[in-house]
C-alpha angles and dihedrals in degrees: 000000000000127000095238112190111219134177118266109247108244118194120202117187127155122257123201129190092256089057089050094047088054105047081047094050086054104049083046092061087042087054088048088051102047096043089045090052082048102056090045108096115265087028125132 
């Protein structure tokens, strides 16, 4: 097997505010979640 040197694949893609406020929206509720499932008793 050769050692073949390729390029590294780059992705460009537009993102708008809408799109930031929703991926932070989501990791917020995760965050809730998580630290909701930790405080119960028996949680990690």
């Amino acid at each position: 097997m050769t050692d073949i040197r390729r390029p590294a694949l780059r992705y460009t893609a537009d993102i708008t505010v809408e799109d930031i406020d929703g991926l932070a929206g989501f990791i917020e509720r995760r965050v809730v979640l998580l630290r909701e499932a930790a405080a119960r008793p028996g949680g990690e």
